[in-house]
Biopython code that builds the backbone (N, CA, C, O; Angstrom):
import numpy as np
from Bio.PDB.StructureBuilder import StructureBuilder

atoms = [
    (1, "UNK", "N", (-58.500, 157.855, 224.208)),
    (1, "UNK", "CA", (-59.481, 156.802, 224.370)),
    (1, "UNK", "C", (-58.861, 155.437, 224.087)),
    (1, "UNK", "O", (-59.389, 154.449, 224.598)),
    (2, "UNK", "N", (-57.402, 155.256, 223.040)),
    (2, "UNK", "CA", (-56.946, 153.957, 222.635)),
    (2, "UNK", "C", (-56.330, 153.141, 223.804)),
    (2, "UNK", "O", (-56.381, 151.933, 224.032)),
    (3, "UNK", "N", (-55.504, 154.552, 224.735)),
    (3, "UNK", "CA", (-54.683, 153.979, 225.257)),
    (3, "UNK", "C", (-55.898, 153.751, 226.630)),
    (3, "UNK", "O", (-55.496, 152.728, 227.185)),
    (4, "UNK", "N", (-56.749, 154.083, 227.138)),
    (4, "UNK", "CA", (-57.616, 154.341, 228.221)),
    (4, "UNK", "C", (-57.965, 152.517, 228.115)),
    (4, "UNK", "O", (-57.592, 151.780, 229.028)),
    (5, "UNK", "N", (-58.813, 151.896, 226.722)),
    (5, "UNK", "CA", (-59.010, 151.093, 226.455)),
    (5, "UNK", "C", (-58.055, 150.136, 226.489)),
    (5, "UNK", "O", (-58.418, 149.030, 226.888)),
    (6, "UNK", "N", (-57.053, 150.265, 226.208)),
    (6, "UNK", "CA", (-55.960, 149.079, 226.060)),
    (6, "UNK", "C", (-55.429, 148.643, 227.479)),
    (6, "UNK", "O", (-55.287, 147.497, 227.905)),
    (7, "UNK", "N", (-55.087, 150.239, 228.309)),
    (7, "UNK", "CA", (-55.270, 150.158, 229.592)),
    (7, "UNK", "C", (-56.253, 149.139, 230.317)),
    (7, "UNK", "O", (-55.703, 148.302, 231.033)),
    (8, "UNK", "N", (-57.606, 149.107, 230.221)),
    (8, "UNK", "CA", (-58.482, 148.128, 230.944)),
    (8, "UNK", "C", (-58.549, 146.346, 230.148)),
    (8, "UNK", "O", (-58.794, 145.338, 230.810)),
    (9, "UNK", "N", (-58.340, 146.347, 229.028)),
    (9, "UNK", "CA", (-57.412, 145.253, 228.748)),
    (9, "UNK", "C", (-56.721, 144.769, 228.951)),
    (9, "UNK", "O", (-56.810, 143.582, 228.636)),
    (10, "UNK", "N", (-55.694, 145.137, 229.506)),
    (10, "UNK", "CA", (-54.457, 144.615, 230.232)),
    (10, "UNK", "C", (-54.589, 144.162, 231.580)),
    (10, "UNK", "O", (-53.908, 143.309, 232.149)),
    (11, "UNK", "N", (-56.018, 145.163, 232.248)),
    (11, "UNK", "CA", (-56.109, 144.689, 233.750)),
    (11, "UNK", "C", (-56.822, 143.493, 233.592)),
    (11, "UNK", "O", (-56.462, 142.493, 234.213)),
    (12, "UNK", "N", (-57.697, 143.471, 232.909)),
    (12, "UNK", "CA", (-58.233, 142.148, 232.507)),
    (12, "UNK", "C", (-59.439, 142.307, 231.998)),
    (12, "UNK", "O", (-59.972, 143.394, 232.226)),
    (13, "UNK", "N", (-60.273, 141.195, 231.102)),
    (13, "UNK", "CA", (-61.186, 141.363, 230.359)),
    (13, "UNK", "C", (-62.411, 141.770, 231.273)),
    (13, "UNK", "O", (-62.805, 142.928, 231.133)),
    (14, "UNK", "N", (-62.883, 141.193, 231.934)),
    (14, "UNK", "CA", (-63.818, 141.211, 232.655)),
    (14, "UNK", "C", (-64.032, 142.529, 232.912)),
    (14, "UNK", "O", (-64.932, 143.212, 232.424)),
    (15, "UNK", "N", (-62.993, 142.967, 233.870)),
    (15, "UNK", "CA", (-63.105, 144.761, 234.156)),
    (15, "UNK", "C", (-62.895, 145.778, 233.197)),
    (15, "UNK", "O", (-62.791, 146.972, 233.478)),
    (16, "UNK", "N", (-62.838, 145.337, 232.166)),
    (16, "UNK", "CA", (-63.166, 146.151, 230.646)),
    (16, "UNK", "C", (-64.342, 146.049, 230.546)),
    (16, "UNK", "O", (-65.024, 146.992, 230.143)),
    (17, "UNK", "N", (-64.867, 144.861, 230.896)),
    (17, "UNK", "CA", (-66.480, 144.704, 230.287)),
    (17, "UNK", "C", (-67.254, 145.562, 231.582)),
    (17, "UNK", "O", (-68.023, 146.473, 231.276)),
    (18, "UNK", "N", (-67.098, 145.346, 232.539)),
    (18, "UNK", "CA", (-67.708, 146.559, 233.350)),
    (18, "UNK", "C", (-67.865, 147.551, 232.776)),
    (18, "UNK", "O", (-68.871, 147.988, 232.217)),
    (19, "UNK", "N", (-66.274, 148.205, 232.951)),
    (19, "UNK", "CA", (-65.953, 149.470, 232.815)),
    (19, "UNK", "C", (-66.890, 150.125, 231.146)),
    (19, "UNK", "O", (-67.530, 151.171, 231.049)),
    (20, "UNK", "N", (-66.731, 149.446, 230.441)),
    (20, "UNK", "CA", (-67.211, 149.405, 228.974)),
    (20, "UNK", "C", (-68.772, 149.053, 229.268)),
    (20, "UNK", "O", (-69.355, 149.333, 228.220)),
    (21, "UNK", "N", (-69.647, 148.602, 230.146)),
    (21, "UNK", "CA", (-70.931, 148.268, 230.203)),
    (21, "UNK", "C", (-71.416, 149.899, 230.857)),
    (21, "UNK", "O", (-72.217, 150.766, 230.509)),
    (22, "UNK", "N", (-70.542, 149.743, 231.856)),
    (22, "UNK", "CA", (-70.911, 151.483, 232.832)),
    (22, "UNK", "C", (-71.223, 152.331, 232.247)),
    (22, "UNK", "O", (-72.280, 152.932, 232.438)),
    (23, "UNK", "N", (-70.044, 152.720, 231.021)),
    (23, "UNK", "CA", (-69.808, 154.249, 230.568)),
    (23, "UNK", "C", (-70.841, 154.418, 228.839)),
    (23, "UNK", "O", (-71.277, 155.440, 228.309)),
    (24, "UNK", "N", (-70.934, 152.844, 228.349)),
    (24, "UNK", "CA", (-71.457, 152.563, 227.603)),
    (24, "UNK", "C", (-72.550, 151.282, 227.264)),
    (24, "UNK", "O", (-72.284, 150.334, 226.525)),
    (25, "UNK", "N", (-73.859, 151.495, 228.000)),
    (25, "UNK", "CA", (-74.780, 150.167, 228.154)),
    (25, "UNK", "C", (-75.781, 150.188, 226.647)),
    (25, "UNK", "O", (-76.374, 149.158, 226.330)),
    (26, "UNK", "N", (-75.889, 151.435, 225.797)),
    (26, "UNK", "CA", (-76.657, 151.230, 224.772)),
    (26, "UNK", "C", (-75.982, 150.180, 223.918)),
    (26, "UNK", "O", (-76.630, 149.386, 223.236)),
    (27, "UNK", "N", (-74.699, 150.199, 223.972)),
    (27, "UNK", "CA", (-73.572, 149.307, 223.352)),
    (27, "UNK", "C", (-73.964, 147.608, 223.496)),
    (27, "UNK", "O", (-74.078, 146.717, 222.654)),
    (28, "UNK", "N", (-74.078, 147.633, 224.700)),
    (28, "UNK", "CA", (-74.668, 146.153, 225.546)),
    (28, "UNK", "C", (-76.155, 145.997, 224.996)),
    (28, "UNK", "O", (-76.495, 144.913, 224.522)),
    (29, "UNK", "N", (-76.721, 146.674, 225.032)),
    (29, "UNK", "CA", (-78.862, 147.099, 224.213)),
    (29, "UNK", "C", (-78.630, 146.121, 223.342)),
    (29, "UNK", "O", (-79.030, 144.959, 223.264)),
    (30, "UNK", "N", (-77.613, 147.065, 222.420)),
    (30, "UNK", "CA", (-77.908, 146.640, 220.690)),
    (30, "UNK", "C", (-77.057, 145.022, 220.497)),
    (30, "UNK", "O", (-77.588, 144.045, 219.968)),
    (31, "UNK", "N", (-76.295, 145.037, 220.803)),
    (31, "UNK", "CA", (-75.295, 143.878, 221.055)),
    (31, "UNK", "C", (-76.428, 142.250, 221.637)),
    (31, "UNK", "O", (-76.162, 141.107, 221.267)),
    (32, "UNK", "N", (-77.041, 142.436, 222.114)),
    (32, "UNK", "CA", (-77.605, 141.394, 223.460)),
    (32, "UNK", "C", (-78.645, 141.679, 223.629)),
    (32, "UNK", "O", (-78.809, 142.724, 224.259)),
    (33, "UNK", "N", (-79.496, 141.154, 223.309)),
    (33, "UNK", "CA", (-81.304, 141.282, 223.522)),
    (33, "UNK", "C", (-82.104, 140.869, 224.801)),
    (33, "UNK", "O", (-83.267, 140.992, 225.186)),
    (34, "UNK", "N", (-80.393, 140.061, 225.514)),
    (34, "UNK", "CA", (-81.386, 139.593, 227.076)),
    (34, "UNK", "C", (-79.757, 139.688, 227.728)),
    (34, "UNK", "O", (-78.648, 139.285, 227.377)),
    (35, "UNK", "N", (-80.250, 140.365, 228.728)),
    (35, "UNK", "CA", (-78.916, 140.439, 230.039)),
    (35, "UNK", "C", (-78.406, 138.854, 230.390)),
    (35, "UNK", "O", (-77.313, 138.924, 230.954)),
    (36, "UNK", "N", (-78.804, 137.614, 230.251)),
    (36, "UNK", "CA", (-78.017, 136.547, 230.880)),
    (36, "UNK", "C", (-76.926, 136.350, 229.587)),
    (36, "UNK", "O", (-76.063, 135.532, 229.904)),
    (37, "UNK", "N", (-76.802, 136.712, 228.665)),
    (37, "UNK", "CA", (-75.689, 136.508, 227.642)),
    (37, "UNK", "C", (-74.620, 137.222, 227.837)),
    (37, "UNK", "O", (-73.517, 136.731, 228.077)),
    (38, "UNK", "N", (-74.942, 138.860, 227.720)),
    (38, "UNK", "CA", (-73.663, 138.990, 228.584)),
    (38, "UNK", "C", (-73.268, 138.622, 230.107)),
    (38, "UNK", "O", (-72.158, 138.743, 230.624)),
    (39, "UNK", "N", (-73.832, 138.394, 230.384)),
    (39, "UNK", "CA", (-74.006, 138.119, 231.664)),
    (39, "UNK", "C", (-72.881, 136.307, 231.708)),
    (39, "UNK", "O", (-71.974, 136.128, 232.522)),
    (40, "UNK", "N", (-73.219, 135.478, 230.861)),
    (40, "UNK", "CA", (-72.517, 134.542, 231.024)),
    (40, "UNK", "C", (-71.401, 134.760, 230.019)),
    (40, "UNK", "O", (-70.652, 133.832, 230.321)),
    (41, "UNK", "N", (-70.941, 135.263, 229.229)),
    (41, "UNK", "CA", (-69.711, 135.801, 228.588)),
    (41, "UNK", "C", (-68.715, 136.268, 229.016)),
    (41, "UNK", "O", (-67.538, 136.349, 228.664)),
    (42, "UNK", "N", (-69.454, 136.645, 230.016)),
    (42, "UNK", "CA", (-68.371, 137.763, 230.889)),
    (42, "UNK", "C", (-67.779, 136.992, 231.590)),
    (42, "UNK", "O", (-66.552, 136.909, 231.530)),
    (43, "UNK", "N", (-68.700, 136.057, 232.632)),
    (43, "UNK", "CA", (-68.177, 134.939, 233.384)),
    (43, "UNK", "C", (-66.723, 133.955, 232.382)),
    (43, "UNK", "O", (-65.507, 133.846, 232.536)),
    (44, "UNK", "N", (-67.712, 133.434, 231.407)),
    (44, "UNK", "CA", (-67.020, 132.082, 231.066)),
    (44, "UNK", "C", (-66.082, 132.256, 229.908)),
    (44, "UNK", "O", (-65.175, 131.452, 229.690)),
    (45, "UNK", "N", (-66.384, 133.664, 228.925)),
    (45, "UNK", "CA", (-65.686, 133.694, 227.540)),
    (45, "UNK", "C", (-65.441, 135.112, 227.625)),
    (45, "UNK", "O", (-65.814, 135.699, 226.610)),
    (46, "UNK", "N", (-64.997, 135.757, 228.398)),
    (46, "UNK", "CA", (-65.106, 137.070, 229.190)),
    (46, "UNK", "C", (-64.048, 138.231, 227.043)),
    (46, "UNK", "O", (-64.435, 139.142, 226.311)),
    (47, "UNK", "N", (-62.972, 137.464, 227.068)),
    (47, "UNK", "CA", (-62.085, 137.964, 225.756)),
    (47, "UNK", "C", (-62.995, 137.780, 224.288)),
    (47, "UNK", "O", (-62.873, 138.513, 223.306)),
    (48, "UNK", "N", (-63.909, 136.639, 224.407)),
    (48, "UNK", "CA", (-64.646, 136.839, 223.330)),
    (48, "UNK", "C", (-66.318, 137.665, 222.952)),
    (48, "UNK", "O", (-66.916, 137.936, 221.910)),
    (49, "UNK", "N", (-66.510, 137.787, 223.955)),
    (49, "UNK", "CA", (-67.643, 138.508, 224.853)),
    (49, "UNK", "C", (-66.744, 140.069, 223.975)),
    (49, "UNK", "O", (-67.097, 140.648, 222.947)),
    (50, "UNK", "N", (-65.603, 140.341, 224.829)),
    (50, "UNK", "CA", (-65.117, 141.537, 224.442)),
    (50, "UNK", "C", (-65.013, 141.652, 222.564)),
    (50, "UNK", "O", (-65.693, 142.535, 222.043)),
    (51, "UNK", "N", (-64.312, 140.904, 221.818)),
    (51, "UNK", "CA", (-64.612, 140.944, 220.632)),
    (51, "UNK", "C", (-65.896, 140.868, 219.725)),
    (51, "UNK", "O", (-65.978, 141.316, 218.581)),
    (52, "UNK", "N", (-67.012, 140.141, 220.521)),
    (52, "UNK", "CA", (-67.843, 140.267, 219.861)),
    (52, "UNK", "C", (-68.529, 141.854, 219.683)),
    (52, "UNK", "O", (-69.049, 142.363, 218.690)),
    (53, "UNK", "N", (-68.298, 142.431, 221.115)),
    (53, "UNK", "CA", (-68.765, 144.201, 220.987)),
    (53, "UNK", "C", (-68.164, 144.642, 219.919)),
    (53, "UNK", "O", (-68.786, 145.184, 219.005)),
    (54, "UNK", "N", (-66.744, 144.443, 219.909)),
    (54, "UNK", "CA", (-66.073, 145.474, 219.174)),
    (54, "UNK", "C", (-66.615, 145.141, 217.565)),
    (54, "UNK", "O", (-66.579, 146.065, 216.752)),
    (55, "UNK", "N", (-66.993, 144.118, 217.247)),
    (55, "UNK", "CA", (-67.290, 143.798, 215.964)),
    (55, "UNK", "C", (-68.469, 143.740, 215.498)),
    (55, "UNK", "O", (-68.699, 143.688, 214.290)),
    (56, "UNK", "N", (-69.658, 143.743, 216.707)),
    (56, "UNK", "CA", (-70.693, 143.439, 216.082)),
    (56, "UNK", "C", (-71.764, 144.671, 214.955)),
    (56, "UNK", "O", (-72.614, 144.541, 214.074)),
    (57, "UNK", "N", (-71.161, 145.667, 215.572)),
    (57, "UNK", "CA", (-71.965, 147.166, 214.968)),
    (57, "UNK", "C", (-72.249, 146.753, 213.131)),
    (57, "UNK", "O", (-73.323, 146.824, 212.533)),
    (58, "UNK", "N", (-71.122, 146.397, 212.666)),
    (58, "UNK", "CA", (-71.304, 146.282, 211.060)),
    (58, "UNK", "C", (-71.616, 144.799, 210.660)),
    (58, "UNK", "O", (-71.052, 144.284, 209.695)),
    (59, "UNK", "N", (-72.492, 144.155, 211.396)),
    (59, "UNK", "CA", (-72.662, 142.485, 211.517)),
    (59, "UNK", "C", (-71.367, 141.276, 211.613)),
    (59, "UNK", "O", (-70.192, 141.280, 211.248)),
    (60, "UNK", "N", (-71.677, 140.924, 211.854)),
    (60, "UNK", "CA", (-70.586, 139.400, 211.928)),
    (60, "UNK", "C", (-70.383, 138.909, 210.657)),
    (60, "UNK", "O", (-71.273, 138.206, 210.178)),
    (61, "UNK", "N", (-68.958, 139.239, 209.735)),
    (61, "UNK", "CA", (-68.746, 139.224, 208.099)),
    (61, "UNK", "C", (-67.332, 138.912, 208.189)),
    (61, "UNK", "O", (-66.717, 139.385, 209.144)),
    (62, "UNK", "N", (-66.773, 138.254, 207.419)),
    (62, "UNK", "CA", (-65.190, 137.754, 206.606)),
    (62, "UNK", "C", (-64.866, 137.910, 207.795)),
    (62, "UNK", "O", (-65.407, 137.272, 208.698)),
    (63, "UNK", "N", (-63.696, 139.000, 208.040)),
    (63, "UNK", "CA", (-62.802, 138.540, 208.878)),
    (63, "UNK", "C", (-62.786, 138.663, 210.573)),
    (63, "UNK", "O", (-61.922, 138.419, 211.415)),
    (64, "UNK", "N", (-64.323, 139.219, 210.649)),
    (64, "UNK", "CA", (-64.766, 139.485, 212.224)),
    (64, "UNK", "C", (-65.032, 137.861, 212.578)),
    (64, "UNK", "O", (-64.759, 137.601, 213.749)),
    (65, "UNK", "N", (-65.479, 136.803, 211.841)),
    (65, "UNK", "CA", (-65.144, 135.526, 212.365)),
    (65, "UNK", "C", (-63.724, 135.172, 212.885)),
    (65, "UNK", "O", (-63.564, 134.484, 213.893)),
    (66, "UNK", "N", (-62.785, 135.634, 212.208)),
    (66, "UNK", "CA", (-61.259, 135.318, 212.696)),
    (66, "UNK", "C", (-61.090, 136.086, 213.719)),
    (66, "UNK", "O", (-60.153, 135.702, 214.418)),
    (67, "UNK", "N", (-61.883, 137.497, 214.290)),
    (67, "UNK", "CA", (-61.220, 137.927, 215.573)),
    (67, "UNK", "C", (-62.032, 137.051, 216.421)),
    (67, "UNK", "O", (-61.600, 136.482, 217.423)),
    (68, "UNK", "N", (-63.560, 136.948, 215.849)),
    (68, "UNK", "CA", (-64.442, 135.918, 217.360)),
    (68, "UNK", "C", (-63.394, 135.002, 217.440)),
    (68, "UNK", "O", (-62.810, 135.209, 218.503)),
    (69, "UNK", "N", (-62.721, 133.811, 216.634)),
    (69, "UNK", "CA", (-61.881, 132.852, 216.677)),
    (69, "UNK", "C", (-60.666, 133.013, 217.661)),
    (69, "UNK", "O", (-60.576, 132.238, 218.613)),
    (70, "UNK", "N", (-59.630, 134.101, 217.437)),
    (70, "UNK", "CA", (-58.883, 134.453, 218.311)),
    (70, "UNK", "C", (-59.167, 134.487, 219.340)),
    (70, "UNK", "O", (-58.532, 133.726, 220.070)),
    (71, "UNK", "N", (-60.429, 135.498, 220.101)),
    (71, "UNK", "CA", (-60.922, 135.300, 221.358)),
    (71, "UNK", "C", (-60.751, 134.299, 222.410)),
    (71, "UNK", "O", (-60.189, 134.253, 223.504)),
    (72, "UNK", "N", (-61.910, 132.983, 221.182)),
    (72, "UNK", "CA", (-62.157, 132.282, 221.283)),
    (72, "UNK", "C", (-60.697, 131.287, 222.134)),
    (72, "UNK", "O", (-60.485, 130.870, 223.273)),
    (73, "UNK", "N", (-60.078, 131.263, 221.018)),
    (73, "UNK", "CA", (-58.641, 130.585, 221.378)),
    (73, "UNK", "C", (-58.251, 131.491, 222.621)),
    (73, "UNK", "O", (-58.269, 130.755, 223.607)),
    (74, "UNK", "N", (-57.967, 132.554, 222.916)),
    (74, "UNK", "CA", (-57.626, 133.079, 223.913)),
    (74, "UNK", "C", (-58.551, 132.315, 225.563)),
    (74, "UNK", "O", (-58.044, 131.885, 226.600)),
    (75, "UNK", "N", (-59.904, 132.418, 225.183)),
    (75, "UNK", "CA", (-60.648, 132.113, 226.495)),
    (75, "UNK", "C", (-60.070, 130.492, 226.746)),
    (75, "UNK", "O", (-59.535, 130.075, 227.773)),
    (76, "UNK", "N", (-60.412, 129.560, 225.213)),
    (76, "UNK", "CA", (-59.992, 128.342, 225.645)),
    (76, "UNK", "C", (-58.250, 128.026, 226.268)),
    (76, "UNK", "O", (-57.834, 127.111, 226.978)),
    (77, "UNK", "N", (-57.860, 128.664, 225.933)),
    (77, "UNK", "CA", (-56.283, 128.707, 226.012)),
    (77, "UNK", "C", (-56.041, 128.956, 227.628)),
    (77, "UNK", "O", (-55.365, 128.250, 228.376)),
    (78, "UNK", "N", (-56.730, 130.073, 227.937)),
    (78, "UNK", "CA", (-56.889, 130.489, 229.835)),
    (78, "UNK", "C", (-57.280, 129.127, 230.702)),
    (78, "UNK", "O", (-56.753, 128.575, 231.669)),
    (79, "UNK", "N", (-58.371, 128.869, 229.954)),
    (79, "UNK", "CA", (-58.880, 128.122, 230.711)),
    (79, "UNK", "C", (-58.155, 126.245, 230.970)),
    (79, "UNK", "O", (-58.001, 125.598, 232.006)),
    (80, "UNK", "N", (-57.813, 125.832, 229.236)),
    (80, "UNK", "CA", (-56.743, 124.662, 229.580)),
    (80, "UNK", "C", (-56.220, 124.693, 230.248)),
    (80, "UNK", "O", (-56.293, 123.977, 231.247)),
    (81, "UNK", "N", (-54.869, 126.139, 229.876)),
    (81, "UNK", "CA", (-53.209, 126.556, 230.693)),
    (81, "UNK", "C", (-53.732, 126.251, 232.007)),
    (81, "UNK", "O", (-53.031, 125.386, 232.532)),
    (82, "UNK", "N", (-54.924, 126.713, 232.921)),
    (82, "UNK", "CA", (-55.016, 126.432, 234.245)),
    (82, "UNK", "C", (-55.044, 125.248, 234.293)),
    (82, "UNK", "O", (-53.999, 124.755, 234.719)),
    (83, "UNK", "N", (-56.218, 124.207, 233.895)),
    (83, "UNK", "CA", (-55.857, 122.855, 233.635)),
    (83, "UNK", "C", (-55.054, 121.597, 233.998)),
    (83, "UNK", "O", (-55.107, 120.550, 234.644)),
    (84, "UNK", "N", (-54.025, 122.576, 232.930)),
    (84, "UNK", "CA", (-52.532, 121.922, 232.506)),
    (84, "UNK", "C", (-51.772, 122.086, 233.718)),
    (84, "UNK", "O", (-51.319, 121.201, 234.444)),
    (85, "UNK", "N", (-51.708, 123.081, 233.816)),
    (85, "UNK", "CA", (-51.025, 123.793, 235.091)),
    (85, "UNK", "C", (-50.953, 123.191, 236.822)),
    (85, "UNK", "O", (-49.952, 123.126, 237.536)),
    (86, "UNK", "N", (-52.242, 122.838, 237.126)),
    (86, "UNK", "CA", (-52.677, 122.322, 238.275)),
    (86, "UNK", "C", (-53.305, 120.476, 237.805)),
    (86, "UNK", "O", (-54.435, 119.988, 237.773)),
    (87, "UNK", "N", (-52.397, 120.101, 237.611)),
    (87, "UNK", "CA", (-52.820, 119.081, 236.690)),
    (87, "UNK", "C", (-52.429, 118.053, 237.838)),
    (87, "UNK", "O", (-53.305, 117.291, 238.247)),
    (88, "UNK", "N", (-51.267, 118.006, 238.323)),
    (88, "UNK", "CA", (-50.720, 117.179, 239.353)),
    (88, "UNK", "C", (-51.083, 117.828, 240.767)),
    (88, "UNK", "O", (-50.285, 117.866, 241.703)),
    (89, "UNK", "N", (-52.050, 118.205, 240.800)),
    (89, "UNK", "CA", (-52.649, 118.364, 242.681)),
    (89, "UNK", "C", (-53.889, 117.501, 242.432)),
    (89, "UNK", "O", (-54.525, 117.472, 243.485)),
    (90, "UNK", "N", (-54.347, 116.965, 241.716)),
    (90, "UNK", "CA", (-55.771, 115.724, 241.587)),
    (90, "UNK", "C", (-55.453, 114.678, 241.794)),
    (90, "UNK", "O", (-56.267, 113.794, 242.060)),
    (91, "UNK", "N", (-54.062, 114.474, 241.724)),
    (91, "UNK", "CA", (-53.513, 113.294, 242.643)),
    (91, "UNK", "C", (-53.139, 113.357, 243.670)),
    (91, "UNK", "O", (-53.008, 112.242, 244.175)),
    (92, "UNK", "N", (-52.850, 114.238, 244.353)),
    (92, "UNK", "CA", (-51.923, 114.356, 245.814)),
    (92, "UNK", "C", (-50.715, 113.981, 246.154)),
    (92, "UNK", "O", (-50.317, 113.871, 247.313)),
    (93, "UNK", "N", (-49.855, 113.693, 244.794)),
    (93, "UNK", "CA", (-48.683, 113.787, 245.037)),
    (93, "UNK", "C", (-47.877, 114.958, 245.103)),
    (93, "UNK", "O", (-48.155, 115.925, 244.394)),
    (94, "UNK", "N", (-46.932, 114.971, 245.862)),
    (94, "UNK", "CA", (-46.303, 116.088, 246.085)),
    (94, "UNK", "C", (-44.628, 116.213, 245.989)),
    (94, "UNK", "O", (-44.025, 115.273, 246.506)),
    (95, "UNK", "N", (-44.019, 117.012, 245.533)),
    (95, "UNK", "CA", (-42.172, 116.762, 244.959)),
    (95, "UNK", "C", (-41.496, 117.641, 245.258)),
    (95, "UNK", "O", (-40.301, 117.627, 244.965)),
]
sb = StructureBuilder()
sb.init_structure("model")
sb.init_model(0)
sb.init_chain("A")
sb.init_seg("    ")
for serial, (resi, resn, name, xyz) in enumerate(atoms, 1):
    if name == "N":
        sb.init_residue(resn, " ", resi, " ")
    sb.init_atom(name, np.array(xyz, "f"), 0.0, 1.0, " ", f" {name:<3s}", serial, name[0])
structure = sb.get_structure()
């Protein structure tokens, strides 16, 4: 099951959260009281979305803030690096 999981991690968050919503939606129940939360997590914070499942069963305490945080840094980090990345095509110069 570790490696099955780590497996759909690697393909990417999003299709973990499927795959992990499919096989397991009571998970999603207890987690999320209204479908547009996961629903926009998945979209926009798709890695912290994923940590919050894994942590939420024994409430949100000490150091399950530092994995939401990591996430966190992970989603913002995706989303700058693109950013950063395509930073010089908003001008139209070209080299």
């Amino acid at each position: 099951m570790c490696c099955w999981l780590t497996t759909l991690l690697l393909l990417g968050p999003r299709f973990a959260l499927l795959v992990w919503w499919v096989t397991s939606p009571q998970r999603f129940g207890l987690a999320f009281h209204a479908w547009i939360w996961p629903l926009l997590g998945g979209l926009f914070l798709p890695w912290t979305t994923l940590v919050y499942l894994l942590v939420f069963p024994g409430g949100v305490t000490g150091l399950d803030w530092l994995w939401l945080g990591l996430g966190l840094a992970v989603d913002l980090g995706a989303l700058g690096g693109s950013g950063y990345g395509n930073r010089d095509r908003l001008r139209g110069e070209y080299r």
